[in-house]
C-alpha positions as CSV (number, residue, x, y, z in Angstrom):
1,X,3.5,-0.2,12.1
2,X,1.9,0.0,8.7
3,X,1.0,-4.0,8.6
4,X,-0.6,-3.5,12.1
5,X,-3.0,0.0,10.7
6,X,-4.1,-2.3,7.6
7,X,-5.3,-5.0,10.2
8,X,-6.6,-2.3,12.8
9,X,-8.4,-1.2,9.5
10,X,-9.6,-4.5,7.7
11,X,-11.2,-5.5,11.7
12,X,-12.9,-2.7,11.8
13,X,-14.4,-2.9,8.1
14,X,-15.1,-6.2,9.3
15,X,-16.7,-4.9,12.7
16,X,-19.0,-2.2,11.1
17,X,-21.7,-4.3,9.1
18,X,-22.2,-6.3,12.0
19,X,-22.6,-4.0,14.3
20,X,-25.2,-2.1,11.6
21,X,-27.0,-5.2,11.2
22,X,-27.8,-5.8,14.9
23,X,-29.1,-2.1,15.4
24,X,-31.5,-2.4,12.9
25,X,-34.1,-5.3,13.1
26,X,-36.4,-6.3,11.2
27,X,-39.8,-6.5,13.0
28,X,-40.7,-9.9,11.5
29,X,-41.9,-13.2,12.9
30,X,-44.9,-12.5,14.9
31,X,-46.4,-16.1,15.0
32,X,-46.8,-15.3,18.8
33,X,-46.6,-11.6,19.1
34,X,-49.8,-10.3,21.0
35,X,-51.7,-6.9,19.8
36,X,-53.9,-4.8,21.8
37,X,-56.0,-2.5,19.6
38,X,-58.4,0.1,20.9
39,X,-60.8,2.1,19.6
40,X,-63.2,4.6,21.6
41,X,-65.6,6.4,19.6
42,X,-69.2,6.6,21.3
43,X,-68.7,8.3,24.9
44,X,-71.5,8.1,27.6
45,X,-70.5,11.7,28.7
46,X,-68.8,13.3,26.2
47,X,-69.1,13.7,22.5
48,X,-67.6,11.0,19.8
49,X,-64.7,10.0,17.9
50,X,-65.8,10.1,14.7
51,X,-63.4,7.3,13.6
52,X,-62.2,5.8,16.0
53,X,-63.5,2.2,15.5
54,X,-62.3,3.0,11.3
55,X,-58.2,3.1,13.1
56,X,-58.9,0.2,15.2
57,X,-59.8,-1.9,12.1
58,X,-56.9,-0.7,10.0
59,X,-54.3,-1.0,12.7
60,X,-55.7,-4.6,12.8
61,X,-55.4,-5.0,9.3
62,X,-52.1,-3.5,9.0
63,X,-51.0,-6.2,11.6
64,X,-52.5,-9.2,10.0
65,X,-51.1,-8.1,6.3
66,X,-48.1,-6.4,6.9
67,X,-46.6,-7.8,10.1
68,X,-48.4,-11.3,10.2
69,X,-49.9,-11.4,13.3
70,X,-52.5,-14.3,14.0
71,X,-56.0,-12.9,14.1
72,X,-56.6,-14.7,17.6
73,X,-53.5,-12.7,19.0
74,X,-55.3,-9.3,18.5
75,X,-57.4,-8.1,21.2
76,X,-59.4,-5.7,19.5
77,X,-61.7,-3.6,22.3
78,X,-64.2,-1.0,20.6
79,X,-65.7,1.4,23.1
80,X,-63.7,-0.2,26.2
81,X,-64.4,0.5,29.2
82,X,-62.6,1.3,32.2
83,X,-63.1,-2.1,33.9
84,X,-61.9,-3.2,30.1
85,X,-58.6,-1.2,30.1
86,X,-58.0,-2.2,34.0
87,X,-58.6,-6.2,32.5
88,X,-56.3,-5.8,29.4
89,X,-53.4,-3.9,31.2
90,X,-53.4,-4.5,34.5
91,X,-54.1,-1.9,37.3
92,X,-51.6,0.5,39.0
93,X,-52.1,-2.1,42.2
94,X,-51.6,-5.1,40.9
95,X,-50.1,-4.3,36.5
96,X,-49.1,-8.2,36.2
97,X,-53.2,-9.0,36.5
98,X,-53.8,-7.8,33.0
99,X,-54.4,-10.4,29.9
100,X,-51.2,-9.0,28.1
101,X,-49.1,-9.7,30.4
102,X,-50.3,-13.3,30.7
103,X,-50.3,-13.7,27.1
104,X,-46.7,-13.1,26.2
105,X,-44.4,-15.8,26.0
106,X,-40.6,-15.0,26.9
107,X,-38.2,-14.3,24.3
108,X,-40.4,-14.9,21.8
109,X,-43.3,-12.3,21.6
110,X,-43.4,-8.6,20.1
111,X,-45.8,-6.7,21.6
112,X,-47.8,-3.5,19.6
113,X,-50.3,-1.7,21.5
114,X,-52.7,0.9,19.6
115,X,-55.1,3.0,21.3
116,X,-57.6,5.6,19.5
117,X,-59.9,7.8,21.1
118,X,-60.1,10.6,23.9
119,X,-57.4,11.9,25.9
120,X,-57.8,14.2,28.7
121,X,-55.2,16.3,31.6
122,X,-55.5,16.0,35.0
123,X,-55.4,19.3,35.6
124,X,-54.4,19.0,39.1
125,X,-51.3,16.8,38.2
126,X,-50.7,18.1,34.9
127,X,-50.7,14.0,33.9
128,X,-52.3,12.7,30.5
129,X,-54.6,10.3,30.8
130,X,-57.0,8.0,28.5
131,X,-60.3,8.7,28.6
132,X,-62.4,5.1,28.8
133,X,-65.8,4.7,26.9
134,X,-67.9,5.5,30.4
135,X,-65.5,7.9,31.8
136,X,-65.9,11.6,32.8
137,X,-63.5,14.2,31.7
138,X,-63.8,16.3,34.3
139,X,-63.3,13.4,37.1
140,X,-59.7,12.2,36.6
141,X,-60.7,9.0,38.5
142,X,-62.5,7.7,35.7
143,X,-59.4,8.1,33.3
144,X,-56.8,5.5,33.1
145,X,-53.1,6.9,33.5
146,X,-51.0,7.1,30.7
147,X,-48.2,6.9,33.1
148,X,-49.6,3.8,34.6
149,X,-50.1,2.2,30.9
150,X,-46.4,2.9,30.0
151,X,-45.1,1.2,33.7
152,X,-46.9,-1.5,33.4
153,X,-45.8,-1.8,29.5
154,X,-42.6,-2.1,30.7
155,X,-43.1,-5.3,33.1
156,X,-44.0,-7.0,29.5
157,X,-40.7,-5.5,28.0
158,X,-39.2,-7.1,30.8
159,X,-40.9,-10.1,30.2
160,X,-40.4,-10.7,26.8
161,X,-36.8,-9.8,26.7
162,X,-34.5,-6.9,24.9
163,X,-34.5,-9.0,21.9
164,X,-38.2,-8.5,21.2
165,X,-39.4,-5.0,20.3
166,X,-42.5,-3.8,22.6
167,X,-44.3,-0.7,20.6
168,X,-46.9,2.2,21.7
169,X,-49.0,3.7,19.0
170,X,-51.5,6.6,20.3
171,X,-53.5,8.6,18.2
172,X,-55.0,11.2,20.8
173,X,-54.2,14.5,22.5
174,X,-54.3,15.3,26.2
175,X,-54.9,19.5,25.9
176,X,-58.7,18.7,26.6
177,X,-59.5,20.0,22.8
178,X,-61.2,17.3,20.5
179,X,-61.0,16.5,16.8
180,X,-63.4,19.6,16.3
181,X,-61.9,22.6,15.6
182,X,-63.0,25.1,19.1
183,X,-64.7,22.2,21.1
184,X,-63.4,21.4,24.6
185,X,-64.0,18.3,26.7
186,X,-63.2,19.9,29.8
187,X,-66.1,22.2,32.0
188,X,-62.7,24.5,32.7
189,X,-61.4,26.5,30.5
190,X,-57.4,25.3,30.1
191,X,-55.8,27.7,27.6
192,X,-52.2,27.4,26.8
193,X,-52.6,24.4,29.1
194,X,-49.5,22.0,28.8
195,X,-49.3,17.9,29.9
196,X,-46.2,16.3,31.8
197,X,-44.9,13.6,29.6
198,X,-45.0,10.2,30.9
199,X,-42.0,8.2,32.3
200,X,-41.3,5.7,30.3
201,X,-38.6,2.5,30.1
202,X,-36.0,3.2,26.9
203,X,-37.5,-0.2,25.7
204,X,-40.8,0.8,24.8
205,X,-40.8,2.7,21.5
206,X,-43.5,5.3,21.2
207,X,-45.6,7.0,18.5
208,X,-48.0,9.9,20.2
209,X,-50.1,11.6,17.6
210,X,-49.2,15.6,18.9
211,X,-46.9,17.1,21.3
212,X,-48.6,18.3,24.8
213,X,-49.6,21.7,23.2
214,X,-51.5,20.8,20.0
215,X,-54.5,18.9,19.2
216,X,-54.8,15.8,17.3
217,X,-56.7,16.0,13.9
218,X,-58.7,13.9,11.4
219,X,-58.2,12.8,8.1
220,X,-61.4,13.7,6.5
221,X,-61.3,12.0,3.3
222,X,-59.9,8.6,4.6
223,X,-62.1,8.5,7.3
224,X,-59.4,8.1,9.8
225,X,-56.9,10.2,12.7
226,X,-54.8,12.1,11.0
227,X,-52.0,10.7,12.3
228,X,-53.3,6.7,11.8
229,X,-53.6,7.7,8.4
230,X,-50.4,9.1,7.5
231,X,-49.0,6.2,9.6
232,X,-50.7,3.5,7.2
233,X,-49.5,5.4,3.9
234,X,-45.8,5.8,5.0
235,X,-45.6,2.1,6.6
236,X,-47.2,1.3,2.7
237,X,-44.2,2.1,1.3
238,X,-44.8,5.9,0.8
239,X,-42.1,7.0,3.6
240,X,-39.3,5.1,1.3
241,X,-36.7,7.6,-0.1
242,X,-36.5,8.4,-3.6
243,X,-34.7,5.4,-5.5
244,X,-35.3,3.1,-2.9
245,X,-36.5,-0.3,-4.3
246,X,-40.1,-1.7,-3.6
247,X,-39.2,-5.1,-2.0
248,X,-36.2,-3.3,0.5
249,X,-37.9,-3.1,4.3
250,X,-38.9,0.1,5.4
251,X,-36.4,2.1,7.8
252,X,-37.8,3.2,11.1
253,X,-36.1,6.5,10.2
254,X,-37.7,7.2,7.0
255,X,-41.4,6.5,8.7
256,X,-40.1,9.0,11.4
257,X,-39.4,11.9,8.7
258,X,-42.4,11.2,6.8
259,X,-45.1,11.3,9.6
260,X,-43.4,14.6,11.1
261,X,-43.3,16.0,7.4
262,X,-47.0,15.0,6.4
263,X,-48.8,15.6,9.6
264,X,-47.3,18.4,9.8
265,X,-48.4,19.7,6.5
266,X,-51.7,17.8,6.1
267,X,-53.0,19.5,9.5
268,X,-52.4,23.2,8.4
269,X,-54.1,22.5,5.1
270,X,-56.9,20.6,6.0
271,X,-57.6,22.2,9.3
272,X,-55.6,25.0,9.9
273,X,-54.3,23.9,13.2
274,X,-50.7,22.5,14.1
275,X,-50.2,19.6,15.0
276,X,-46.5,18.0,15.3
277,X,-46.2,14.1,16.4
278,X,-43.9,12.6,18.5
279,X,-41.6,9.8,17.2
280,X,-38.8,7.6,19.2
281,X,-36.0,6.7,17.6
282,X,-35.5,3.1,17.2
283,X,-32.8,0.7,15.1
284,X,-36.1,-1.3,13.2
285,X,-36.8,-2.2,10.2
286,X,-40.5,-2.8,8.9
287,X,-41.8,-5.2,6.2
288,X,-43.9,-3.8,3.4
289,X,-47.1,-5.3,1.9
290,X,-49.9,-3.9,-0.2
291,X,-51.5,-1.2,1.6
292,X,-54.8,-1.7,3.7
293,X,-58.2,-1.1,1.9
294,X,-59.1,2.2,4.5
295,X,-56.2,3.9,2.9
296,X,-55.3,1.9,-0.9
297,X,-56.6,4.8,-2.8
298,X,-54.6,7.2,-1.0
299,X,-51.5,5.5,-1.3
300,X,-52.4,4.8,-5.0
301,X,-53.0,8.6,-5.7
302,X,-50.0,9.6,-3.9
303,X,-47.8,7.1,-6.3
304,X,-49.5,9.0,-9.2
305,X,-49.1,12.0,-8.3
306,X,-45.3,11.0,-7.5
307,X,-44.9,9.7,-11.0
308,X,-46.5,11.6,-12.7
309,X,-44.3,14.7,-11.0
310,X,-41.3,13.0,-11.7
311,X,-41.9,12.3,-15.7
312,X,-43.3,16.2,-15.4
313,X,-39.6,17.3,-14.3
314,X,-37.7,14.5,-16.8
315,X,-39.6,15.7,-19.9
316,X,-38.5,13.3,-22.3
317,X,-40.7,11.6,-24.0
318,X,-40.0,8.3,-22.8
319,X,-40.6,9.1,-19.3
320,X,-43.9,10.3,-20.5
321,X,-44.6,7.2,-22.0
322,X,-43.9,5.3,-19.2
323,X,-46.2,7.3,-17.5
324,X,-48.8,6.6,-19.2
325,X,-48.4,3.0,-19.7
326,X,-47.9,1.7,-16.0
327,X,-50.1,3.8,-14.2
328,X,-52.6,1.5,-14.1
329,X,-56.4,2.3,-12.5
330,X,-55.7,5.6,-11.2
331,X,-53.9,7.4,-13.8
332,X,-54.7,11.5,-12.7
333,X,-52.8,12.9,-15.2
334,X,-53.2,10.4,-18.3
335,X,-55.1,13.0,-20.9
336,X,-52.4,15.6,-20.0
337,X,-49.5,13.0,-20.5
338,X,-50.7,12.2,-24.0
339,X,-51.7,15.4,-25.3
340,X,-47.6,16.5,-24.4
341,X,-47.3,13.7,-26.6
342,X,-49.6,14.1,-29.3
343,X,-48.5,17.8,-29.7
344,X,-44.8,16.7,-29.5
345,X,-45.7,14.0,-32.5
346,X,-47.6,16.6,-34.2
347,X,-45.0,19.4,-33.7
348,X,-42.2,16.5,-35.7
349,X,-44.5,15.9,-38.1
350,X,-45.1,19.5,-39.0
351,X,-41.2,20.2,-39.0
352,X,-41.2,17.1,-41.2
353,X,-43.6,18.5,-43.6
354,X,-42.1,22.0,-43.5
355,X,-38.6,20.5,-44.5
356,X,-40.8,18.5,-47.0
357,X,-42.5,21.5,-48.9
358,X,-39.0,23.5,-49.3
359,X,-37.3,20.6,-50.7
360,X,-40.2,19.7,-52.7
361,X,-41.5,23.2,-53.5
362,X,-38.0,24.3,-54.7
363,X,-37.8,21.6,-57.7
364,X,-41.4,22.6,-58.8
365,X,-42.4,19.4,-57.5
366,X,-45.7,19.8,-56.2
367,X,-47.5,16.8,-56.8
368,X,-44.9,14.6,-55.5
369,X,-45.5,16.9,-51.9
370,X,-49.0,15.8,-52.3
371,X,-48.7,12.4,-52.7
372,X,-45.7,12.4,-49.7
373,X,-47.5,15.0,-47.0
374,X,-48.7,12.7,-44.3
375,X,-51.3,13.7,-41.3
376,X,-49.4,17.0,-41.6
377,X,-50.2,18.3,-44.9
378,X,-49.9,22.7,-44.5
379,X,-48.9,23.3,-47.8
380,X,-51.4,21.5,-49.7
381,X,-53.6,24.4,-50.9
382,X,-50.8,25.9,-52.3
383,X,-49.7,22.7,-54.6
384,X,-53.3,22.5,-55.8
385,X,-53.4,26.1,-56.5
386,X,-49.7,25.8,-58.4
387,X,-51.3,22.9,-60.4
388,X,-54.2,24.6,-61.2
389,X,-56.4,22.7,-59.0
390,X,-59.4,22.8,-56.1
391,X,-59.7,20.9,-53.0
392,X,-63.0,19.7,-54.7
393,X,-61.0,19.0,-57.8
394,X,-58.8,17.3,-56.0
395,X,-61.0,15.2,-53.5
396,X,-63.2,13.8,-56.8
397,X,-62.4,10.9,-58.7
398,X,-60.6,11.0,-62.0
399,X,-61.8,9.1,-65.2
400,X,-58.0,7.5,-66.4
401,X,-58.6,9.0,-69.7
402,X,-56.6,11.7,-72.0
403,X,-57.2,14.9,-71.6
404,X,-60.0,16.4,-74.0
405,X,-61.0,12.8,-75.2
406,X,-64.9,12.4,-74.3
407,X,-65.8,8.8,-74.1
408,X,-68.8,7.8,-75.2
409,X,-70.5,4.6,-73.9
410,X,-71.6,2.1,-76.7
411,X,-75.2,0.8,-77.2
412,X,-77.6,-1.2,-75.4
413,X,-78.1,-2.9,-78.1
414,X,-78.1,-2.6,-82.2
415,X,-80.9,-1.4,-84.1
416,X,-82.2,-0.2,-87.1
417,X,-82.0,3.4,-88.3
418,X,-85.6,3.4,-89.6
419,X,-86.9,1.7,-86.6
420,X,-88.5,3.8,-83.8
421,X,-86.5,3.3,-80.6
422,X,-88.8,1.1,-78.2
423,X,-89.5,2.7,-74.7
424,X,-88.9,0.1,-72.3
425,X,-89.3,0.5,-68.1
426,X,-86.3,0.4,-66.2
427,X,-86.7,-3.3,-64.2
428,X,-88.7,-3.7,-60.9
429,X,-89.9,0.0,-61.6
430,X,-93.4,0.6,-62.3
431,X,-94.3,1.2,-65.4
432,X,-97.3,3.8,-63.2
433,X,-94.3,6.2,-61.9
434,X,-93.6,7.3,-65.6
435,X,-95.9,10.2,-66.6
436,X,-97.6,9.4,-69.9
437,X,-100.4,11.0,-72.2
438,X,-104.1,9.8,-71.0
439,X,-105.3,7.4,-73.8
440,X,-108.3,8.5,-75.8
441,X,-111.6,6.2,-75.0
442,X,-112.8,4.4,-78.0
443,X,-116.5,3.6,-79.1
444,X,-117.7,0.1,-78.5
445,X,-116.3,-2.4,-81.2
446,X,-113.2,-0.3,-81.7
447,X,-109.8,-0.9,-80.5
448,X,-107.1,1.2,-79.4
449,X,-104.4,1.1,-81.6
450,X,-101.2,3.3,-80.4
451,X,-103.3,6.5,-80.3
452,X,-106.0,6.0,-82.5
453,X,-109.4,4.2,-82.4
454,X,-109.9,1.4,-85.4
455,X,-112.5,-1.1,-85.4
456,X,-112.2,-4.2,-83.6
457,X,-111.5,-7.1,-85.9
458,X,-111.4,-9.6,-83.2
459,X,-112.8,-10.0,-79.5
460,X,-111.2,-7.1,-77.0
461,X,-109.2,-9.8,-74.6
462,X,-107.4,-6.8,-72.6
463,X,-109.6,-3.5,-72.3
464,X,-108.1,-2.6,-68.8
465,X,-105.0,-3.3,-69.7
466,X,-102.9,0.1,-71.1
467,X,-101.6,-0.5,-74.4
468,X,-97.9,-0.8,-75.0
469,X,-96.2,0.1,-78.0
470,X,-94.4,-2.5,-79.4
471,X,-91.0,-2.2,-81.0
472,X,-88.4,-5.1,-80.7
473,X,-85.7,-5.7,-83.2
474,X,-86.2,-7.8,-86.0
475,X,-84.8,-10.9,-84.6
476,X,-87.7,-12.2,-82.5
477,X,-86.8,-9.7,-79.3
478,X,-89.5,-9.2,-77.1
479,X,-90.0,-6.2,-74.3
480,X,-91.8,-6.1,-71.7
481,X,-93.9,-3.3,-69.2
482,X,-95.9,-3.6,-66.1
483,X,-98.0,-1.6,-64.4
484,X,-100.9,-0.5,-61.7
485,X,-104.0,0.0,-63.7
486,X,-106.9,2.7,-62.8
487,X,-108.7,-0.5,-61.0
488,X,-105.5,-1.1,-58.4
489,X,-104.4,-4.4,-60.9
490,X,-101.1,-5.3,-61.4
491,X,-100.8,-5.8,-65.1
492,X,-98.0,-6.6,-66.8
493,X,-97.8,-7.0,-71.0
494,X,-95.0,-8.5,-72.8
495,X,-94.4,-8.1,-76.6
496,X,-92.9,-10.4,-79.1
497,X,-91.8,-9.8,-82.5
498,X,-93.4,-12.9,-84.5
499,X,-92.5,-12.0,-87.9
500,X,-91.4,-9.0,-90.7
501,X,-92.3,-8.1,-94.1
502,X,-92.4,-5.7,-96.7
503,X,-96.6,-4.8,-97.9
504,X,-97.6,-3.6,-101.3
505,X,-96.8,-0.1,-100.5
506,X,-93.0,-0.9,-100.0
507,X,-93.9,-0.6,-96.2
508,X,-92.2,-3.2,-93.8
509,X,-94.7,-4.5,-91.7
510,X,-94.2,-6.0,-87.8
511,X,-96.6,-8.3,-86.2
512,X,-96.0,-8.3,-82.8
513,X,-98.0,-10.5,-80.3
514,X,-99.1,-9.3,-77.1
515,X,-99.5,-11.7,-74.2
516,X,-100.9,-10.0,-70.6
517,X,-101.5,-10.8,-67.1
518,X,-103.0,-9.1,-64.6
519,X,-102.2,-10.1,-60.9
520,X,-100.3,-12.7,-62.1
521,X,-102.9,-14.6,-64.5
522,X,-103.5,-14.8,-67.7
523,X,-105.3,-12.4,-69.2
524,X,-105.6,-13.0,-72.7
525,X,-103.7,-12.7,-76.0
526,X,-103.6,-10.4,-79.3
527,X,-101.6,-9.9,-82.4
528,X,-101.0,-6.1,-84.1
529,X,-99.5,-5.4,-86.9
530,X,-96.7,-1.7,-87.0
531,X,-96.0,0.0,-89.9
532,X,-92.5,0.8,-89.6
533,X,-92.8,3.5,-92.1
534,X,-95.6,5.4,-90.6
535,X,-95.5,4.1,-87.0
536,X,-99.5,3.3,-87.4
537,X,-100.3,-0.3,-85.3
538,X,-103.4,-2.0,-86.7
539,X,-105.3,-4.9,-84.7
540,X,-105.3,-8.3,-86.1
């Protein structure tokens, strides 16, 4: 009895995953599925869809991208028509004359028809019905039947065969109220006013955008239906649960639960209204690709705003981090992410510090805190003050020298103690910058010597040039001076040392030869001889 439970047991554990593998299907290879996508936004009779022809184009997109449908399979009708709708579906007389049903081929097509745009009651029959691009919504002759699109649906389930999935997006309300909050389609006044629902086959899996008794809403800042747009974001990925992984299909179930959460939500925000879709059921599986471009910046601020909640809740600084590092172009919360982290690093390196200074500080070891504080550095007034120290003590440089030992810089060069030290310009520096006495003027056939006025003993070969008073060393050094004199010339006199000796007096005696030039050219040449004992310079 035992022996025949284990096997009753093992079949079934056998049983199960098949059986779970055939409910749910993926809804994959469309090379010859057929699409009809419309979008009715300009009305002859009645006012617009705003966005209507924006859901048509990212339904199509969605198709193309996410579910592989050929372009040329699509039958995209903006602003259709009745006599369009009749041609595309068939009519209630004959539903087989429509190009969908003709387009299909058995057992090996998936069919997904989208429609955006007006919906309006008969209010005779109570019945839903779409509103074409030229029709009147108060004459429910010009509508076409929902009831009739969802019979003559069925035919193509039929047709195609239970294996292949047949589904019914519509993003429009039949209460007679439009996208605009208080505006009505209808002449008559419906309040509280309540649609039949449709018949439909169990094989036709439907998505309505609102119940009977609420209106259908727009997304504002995607420019789409509310309900197209929350469709696009979930079937993006969004609508996986939490953990899920990024390449695994998307259930039917968890795109159910997150349109009836969202819209739900999104329409009491944003408008204030209710509005509460209506989902079948169904065992299918979706693919996922990248999300189209109407709603990528949605879904890529959503997945920030995800992430970024989640690190929020973790705390730790790694899931911080990995915030900020992967999330990429839109990163919402980035600055607030790194300055959790900056004051965490700052709030270690301060305990780090603290620890630091009472080690430290205990020892009496206060320039060793200095030299070891880091970014961090709290105590560092106090070591400076326990050292007998400023911050601008602290902040100069130091001369790596004893303490109380001046060090003087040797000189320029040696010299005589008897000699007069020579005043020489600093180089490139005009010798005009340096304030000096004015010179006496001298009579005609004198000279100026130093300060005085002697008599010329040979001819005056540099009268605008200002004398300079020689003094080199003994050795033959020469010095130079240049300068701007009162005429604007550029003169520049440079003073040799030809010879020394000692006069009768005991005196010594220089003769120093002058050589100037004034914008650089010659300008002559003279000798003078300086008494080094009385500093008196005599002309040669």
């Amino acid at each position: 009895m035992r022996t025949i439970l284990v096997g009753f047991l093992l079949c079934l554990g056998l049983l199960l995953p098949e059986r779970s593998s055939a409910q749910s299907r993926l809804l994959s290879d469309n090379a010859d599925s057929i699409a009809v996508v419309v979008g009715n936004k300009t009305y002859k009779q009645t006012s617009s869809v705003d966005f209507a022809h924006n859901d048509a184009e990212a339904i199509k997109a969605w198709l193309i991208g996410a579910l592989g449908f050929r372009e040329q399979n699509i039958f995209l009708l903006k602003d259709a028509t009745l006599s369009e709708l009749n041609q595309v579906f068939g009519t209630e007389v004959n539903p087989q004359s429509g190009r969908l049903w003709r387009s299909t081929a058995e057992g090996r097509s998936n069919v997904f028809v989208y429609y955006s745009g007006h919906g309006v009651p008969d209010l005779a029959t109570r019945q839903p019905m779409l509103l074409p691009q030229d029709g009147n919504p108060n004459l429910i002759e010009t509508g076409y039947a929902l009831q009739t699109l969802y019979r003559n649906l069925e035919l193509v389930r039929q047709k195609i065969g239970s294996q292949r999935q047949l589904i019914v997006m519509v993003d429009a309300c039949f209460t007679g109220e439009t996208g605009r909050k208080g505006e009505s389609l209808l002449a008559v006044s419906a309040p509280g006013f309540v649609p039949a629902k449709p018949r439909a086959g169990s094989g036709i899996v439907k998505l309505v955008a609102t119940s009977g008794t609420t209106p259908a809403n727009w997304d504002e800042n995607q420019k789409l239906g509310l309900f197209t747009s929350r469709f696009l974001m979930g079937a993006a990925g969004l609508a996986r649960q939490e953990g899920a992984s990024e390449d695994s299909p998307l259930a039917w179930s968890d795109l159910q639960r997150y349109l009836l959460q969202t819209v739900e939500v999104a329409a009491r925000r944003d408008s204030g209204r209710e509005q509460a879709p209506e989902i079948d059921q169904a065992s299918l599986t979706l693919p996922v690709a990248l999300p189209v471009p109407a709603v990528a910046r949605a879904v890529a601020l959503a997945r920030d705003e995800a992430n970024w909640q989640q690190a929020k809740a973790t705390g730790e600084r790694s899931a911080l981090e990995a915030y900020v590092a992967r999330c990429g172009e839109v990163c919402q919360y980035r600055a607030t992410a790194m300055a959790q982290l900056l004051n965490r690093h700052r709030g270690a390196e301060s305990a780090a510090d603290e620890r630091n200074w009472q080690t430290l500080s205990t020892a009496g070891k206060y320039e060793e805190y200095l030299r070891s504080c880091g970014t961090v550095c709290a105590y560092r007034a106090v070591a400076l003050g326990y050292l007998g120290r400023t911050e601008e003590s602290a902040g100069a440089p130091t001369v790596p020298h004893p303490k109380g030992q001046v060090v003087a810089l040797p000189p320029a060069s040696p010299a005589p103690a008897d000699e007069p030290k020579p005043s020489v310009a600093p180089p490139n520096k005009p010798a005009a910058q340096t304030k000096t006495p004015s010179p006496p003027k001298c009579k005609k056939g004198e000279t100026l010597t130093g300060s005085r006025c002697i008599a010329a003993r040979r001819t005056e070969k540099v009268r605008s040039a200002r004398p300079v008073a020689p003094s080199a060393p003994d050795s033959g050094g020469s010095n130079t001076q240049s300068f701007q004199n009162s005429s604007g010339d550029h003169v520049v006199v440079r003073a040799r040392t030809v010879r020394t000796y000692v006069n009768a007096q005991g005196h010594r005696i220089r003769v120093v030869e002058r050589t100037v030039t004034r914008n650089g050219r010659p300008a002559g040449t003279d000798q003078v001889e300086v008494n080094l004992h009385t500093n008196e310079a005599n002309g040669i």
